[in-house]
N, C-alpha and C positions, 0 to 999 in steps of 0.2 A: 614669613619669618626670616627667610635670607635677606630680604631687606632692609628690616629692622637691622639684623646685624649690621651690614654695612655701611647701613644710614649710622649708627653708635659707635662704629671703626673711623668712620670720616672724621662726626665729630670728635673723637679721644685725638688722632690727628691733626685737626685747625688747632686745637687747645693746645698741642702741645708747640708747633709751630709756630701761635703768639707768645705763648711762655717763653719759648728760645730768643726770639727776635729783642720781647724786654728786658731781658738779662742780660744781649747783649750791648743794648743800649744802655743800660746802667753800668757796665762794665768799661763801655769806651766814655762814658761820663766820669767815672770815676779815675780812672787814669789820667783823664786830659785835667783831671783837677790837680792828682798828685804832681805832675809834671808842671805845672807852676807854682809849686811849692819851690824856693831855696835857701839852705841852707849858705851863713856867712858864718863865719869864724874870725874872731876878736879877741884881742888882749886887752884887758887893764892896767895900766902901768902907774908911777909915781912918777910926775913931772919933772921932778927934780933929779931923782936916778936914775931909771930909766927901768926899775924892777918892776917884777911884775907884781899886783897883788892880790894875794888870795883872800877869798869869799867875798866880793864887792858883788853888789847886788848888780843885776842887769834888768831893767824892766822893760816890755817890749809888748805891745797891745794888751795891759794887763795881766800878762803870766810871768812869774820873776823865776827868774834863773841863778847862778853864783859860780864867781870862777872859782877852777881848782887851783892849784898849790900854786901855778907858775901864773897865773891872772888869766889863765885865757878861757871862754865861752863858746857857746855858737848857738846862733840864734835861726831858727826855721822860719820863711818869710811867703805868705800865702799874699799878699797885700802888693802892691806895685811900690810903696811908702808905707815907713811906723818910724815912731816918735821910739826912742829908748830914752833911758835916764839912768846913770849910772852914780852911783855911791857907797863909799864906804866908812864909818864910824875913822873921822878924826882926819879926813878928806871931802872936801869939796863936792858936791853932787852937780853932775852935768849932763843935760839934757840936748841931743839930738836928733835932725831926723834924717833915716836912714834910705836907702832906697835899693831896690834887686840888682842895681846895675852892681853891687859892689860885691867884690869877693871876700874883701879883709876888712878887720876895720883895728885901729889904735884909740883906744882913749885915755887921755892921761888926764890926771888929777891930781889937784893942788893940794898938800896938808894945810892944814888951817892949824894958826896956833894958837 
C-alpha cells in the first residue's frame, strides 16, 4: 500500500513538473512575440497647410483606423513591413509602405478639386 502511494505521489509530481515547464514555454513565446510588436505614431495633414486632418482613414494589414481631431494615428506593427493607404473624402488617397525601422511617420494629402 505504501507503495502505491508513493508510486501516485511521484506521478502527481512528473505531471505537475511538465505542466510547469509548458506554461513556461508558452509564456516566454508569448512575450518574445509581444516584444516585436511596435507601435508608430503618424499625422495626417493637408499638403497645402500644413493641418492636421481629422477622421482620414488609415488602413494598415486590413484593420482601419482614424485620426483624431488634430490628424494623428498610431499604428501597432507585428510585420517587419505593411503597405498603409490613407484617405479622406475630398483628398487624394495615398498608399505607402511602411516599415519598423520608423518611429514617425507624416502624410500629406492633396485636396482634389
Amino acid at each position: 500500500m505504501k507503495k502505491l502511494a508513493v508510486i501516485l505521489i511521484a506521478t502527481i509530481l512528473a505531471a505537475n513538473v511538465v505542466s510547469a515547464r509548458n506554461d513556461d514555454k508558452k509564456e516566454a513565446k508569448s512575450s518574445n512575440t509581444s516584444s516585436m510588436v511596435k507601435t508608430i505614431k503618424g499625422v495626417v495633414v493637408d499638403k497645402t497647410t500644413g493641418e492636421g486632418l481629422a477622421g482620414a482613414s488609415v488602413m494598415v494589414n486590413d484593420k482601419v483606423i482614424y485620426t483624431d481631431f488634430e490628424g494623428n494615428f498610431s499604428v501597432k506593427l507585428s510585420e517587419p513591413k505593411a503597405k498603409i493607404r490613407v484617405g479622406l473624402i475630398s483628398y487624394s488617397t495615398t498608399e505607402l509602405e511602411i516599415n519598423k525601422n520608423l518611429n514617425e511617420l507624416k502624410v500629406e494629402l492633396d485636396a482634389v478639386e
